[in-house]
N, C-alpha and C positions, 0 to 999 in steps of 0.2 A: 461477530466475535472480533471482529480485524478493527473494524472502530472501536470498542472496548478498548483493547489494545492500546491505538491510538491514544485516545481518550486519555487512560488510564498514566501513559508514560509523560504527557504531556501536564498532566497534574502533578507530577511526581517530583519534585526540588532532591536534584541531584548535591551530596558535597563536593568543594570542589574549595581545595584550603580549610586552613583550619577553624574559619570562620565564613567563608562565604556560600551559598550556594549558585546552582546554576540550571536551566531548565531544557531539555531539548523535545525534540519531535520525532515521528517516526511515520515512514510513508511504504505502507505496505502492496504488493501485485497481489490480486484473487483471482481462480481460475477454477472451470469447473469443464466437464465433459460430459454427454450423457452415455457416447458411444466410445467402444472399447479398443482401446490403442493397442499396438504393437509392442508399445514400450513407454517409459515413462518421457523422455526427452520432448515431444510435443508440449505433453502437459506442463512442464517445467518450462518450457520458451515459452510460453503461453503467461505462465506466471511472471517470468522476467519481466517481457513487455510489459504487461501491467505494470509493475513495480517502477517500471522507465517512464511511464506513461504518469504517473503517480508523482513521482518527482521534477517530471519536466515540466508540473503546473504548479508547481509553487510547492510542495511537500505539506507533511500533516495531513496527508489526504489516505485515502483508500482509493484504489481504481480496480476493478472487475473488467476481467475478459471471460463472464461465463458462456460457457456453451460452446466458445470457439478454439477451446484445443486442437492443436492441429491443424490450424486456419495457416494461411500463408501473412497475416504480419493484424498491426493492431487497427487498421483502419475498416475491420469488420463490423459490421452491425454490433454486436453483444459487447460494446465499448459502454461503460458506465463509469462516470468519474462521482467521487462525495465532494463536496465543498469542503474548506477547514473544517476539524472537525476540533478542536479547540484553539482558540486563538492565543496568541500569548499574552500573557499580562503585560502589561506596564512597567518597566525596571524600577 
């Protein structure tokens, strides 16, 4: 769904003036858990990382930290990054 996402806003010719348009991106964190947390804050740092980790490789991307909510940082195994997931056109 997060690439859809992506995907979708990066298709998407923003206005921007009365005649021009403009086109941006959007770089989302995923984060999943199978076991049952104390509270939500793991799971949300869990997702930030991602989201950090996402745009510190060039944005337009999706990155996943499933599985490792509650991990001590993003250099765990369950690290998965997407490639662009559309590239921008040509001005």
């Amino acid at each position: 769904m997060a690439r859809k996402i992506c995907e979708s806003f990066a298709a998407t010719a923003l206005p921007w003036g009365p005649d021009k348009t403009i086109r941006a991106t959007v770089s989302i964190g995923v984060t999943a858990t199978r076991d049952p947390l104390p509270s939500i804050e793991p799971l949300l740092n869990s997702a930030e990382n991602a989201l950090r980790q996402a745009k510190a490789t060039g944005g337009n991307r999706v990155a996943s930290n499933s599985g490792t909510a509650g991990g001590s940082d993003k250099k765990r195994k369950g690290w998965r990054e997407r490639r662009d997931l559309n590239p921008r056109p040509p001005p």
